[in-house]
C-alpha positions in Angstrom: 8.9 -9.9 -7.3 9.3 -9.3 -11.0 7.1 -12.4 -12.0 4.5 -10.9 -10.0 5.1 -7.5 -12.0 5.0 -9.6 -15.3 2.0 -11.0 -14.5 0.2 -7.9 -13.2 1.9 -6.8 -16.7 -0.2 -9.5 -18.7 -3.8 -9.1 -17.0 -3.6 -5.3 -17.9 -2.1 -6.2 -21.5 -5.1 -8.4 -21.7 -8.0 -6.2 -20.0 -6.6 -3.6 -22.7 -6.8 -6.2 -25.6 -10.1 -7.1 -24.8 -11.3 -3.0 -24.6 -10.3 -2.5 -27.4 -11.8 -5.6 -29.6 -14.9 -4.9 -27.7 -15.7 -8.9 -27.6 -15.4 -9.1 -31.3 -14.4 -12.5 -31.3 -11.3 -11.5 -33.1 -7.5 -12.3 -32.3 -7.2 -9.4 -30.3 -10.2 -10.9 -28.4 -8.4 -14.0 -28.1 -5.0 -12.8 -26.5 -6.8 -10.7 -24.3 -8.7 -13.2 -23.1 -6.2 -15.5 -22.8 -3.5 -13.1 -21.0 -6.6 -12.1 -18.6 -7.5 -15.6 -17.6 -3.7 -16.7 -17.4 -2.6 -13.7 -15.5 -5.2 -14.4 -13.6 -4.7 -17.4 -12.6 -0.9 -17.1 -11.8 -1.6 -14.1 -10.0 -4.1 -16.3 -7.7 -1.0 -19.3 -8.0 1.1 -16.9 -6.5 -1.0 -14.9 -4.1 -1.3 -18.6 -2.5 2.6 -19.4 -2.3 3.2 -15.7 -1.0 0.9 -16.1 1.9 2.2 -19.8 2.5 5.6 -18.4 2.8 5.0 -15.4 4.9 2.7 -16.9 7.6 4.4 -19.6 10.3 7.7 -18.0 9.8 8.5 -17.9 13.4 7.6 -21.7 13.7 10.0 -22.4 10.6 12.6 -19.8 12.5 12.5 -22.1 15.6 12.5 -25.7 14.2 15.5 -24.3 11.9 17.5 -23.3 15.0 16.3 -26.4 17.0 18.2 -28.0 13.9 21.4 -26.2 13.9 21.9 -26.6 17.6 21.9 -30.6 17.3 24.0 -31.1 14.6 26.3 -28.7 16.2 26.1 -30.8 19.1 26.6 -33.9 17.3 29.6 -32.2 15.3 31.3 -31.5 18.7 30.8 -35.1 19.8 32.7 -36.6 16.5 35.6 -33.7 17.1 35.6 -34.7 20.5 36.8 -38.7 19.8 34.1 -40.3 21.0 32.8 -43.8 19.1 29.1 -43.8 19.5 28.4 -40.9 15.9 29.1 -42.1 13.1 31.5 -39.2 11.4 30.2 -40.0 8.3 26.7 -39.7 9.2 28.0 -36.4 11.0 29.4 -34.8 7.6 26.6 -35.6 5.5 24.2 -34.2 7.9 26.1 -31.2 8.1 26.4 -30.9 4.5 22.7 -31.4 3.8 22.2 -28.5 6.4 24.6 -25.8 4.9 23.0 -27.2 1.7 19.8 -26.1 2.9 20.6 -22.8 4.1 22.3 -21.8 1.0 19.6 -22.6 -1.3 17.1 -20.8 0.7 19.2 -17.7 1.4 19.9 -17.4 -3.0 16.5 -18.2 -3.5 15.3 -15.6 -0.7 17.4 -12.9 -2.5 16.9 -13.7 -6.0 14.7 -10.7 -7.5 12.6 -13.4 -9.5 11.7 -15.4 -6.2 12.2 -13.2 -3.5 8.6 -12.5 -2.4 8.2 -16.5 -2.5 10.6 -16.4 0.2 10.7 -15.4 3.7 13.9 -13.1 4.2 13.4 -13.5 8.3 14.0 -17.2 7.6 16.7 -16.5 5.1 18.4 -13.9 7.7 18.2 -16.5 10.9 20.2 -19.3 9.6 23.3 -20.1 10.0 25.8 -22.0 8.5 27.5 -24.8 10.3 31.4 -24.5 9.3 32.2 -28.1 8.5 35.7 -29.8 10.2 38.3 -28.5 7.2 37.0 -25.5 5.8 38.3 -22.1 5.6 35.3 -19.5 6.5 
């Protein structure tokens, strides 16, 4: 959220500068310019990634949940003694997942990223508590 603010920030800066050099070709005219055409362009960067983010989310919210289900599953299988998981395999799986989920949920709640990010995504997953820890 605030880099879109910053960038709604420059392209005004820059439609000011360039009002008032009134395409005199100066330096004025150059910074306005360039903070119009930049801000521009990020502004069109980030329209992109904010739509991306937002649209599908219930697809994203069902394949994530699909995901925590099976390696709960498979975590339940290595607890349970049998031979044919690898608990190795298990852990590292596990790990990547909670891995996952925490980087999304800081990222999702970071004031810089946050509109970048989904927070219905962010808010569906769930950590899986690994075989050890203290949650």
């Amino acid at each position: 959220m605030i880099l879109t603010i910053i960038t709604i920030i420059a392209i005004a800066v820059g439609v000011v500068l360039l009002h008032k050099a009134e395409y005199d070709e100066g330096i004025l005219f150059g910074l306005g310019l360039l903070l119009t055409l930049g801000g521009g362009f990020m502004a069109f960067i980030m329209s992109i990634a904010i739509i991306s983010a937002h649209v599908g989310v219930d697809a994203v919210i069902e394949e994530n949940r699909i995901e925590y289900e099976a390696l709960c599953e498979r975590r339940e299988i290595v607890e349970s003694e049998y031979e044919d998981v690898s608990k190795s395999d298990v852990i590292k799986d596990v790990a990547e997942w909670n891995k996952d989920v925490y980087r999304y949920k800081h990222w999702a709640y970071n004031p810089w990223t946050n509109c970048f990010y989904s927070k219905r995504v962010a808010d569906d997953m769930k950590m899986i508590e690994a075989e050890g820890s203290e949650e």
